[in-house]
N, C-alpha and C positions, 0 to 999 in steps of 0.2 A: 376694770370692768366697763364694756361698753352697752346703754341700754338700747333698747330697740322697742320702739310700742308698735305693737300688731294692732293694726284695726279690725277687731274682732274681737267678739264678747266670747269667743271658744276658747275656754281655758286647754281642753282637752287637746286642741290643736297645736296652739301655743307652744305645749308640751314638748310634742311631737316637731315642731321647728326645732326647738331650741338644743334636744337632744342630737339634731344634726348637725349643727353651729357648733364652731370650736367654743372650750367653757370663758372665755373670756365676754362671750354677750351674753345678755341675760333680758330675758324675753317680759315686758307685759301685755297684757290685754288691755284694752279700752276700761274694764270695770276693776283695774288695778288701779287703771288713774282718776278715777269717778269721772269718766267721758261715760253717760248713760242715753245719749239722743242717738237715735232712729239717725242712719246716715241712708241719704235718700240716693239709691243705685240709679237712677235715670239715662245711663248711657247706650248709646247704641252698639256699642261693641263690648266685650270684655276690657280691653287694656282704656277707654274710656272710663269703666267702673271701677276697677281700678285705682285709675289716677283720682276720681273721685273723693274717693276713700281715703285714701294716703295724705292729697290734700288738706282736705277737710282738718284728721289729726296735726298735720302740720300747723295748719294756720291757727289749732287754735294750743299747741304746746310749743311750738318751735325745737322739737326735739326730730331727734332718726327715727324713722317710722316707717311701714311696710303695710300695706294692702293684695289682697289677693283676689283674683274672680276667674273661676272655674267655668267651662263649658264642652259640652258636647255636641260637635259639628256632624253631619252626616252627611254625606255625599250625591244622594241621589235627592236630597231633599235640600240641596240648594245652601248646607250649613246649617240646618236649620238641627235642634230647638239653640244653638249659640248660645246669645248673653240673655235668652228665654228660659234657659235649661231648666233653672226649677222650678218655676210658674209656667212650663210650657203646657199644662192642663187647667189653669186656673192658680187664683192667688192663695189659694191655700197651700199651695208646696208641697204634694202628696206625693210621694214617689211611685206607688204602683199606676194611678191615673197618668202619670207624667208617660213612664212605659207603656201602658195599654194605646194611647193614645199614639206615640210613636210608631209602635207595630202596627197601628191600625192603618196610618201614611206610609209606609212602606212594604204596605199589603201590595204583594204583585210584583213587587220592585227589585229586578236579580242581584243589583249593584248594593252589596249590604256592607260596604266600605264605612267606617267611621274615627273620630279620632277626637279622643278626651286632650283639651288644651286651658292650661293653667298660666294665667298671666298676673308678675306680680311689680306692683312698682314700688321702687325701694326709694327713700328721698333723706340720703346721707350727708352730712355736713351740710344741709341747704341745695344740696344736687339730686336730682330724679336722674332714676334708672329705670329704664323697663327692662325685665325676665320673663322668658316662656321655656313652659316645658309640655313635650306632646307625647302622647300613646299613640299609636296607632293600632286599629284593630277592627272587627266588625262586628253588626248586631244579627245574633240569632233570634227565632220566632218563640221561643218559649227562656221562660224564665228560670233561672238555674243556679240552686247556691244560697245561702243565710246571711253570709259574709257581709259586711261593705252597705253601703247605701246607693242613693241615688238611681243610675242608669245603670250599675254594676252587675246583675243579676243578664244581662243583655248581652253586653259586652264583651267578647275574648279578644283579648289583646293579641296580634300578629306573633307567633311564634308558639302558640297556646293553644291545649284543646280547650281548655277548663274557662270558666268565667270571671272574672273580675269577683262575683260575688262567693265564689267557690274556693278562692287562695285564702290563704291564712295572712294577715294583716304582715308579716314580717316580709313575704314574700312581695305583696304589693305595695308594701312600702318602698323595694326595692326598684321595682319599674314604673312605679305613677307618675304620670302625669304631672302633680302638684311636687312629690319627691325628685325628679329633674331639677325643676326651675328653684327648690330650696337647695340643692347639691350648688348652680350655678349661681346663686345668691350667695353661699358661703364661700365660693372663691374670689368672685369681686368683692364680697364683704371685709376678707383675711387683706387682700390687694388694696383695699380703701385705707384698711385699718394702719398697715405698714406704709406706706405713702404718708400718712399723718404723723408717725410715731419719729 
């Protein structure tokens, strides 16, 4: 059995890796291994927060470890809300404010081109890896669907009438963004693992 600490206090998410991972890893969170400090995201990009992250668990268990940071880029707005995504209305992390305010910048704007990207860095035997996985898709003006969080509700991914927040959780697990970059995690994973064995 090989361990893996996620930096991330989301048990729920955890899950949801781990499930995708052949059963020979076995996944904890931060509040598995009583890591309970505020890991301070200050970077300007995603795969900076990132490596942050992963860091930080490194240095202070020495063990294999993974961090993840999510963003949604838009096109006519330069990338933007990026590694803002969830504070891109304030620090509260509201998601309908994050939306409203998004629509409100891209009042007028024909080019509704956008793309959710999941950057993860994985730091096996003492070695960093960077992972990404992208959506591609664009944002419509009205909000659509229960489903899902975030920018989800906005979002139809390329290929799709329906919304990100409107598919059933099996379905988008099948095409997200963050489900890519854990699909190509698990095969440099399987590929690390047999190299050592």
């Amino acid at each position: 059995m090989i361990e893996l600490i996620f930096a991330s206090h989301n048990k729920n998410k955890a899950q949801e890796i781990e499930k995708k991972l052949t059963s020979i890893f076995k996944i904890f969170t931060l509040d598995d291994i009583g890591i309970h400090d505020e890991i301070i995201e200050n970077g300007l990009t995603l795969q900076q927060n990132a490596i942050i992250k992963a860091q930080f668990v490194f240095e202070k268990t020495n063990k294999n470890c993974f961090a993840d940071d999510t963003g949604l880029m838009v096109e006519a707005l330069n990338g933007e809300p990026g590694v803002y995504s969830a504070r891109y209305a304030g620090k509260d992390k509201i998601d309908n404010n994050n939306m409203d305010l998004l629509l409100k910048n891209l009042n007028g704007k024909e080019n509704r081109k956008a793309k959710f990207v999941s950057v993860i860095c994985l730091i096996y035997q003492g070695v960093q890896h960077m992972i990404e996985g992208e959506l591609q898709g664009k944002i419509i003006d009205t909000k659509r669907g229960n489903h899902g969080f975030g920018y989800d509700p906005i979002f139809v991914p390329d290929g799709y009438e329906i919304t990100l927040a409107e598919m059933g959780m099996d379905e988008k697990n099948k095409i997200s963004h963050r489900a890519k970059a854990i699909d190509k995690m698990k095969i440099l994973l399987e590929s690390l693992s047999n190299n050592k064995s």
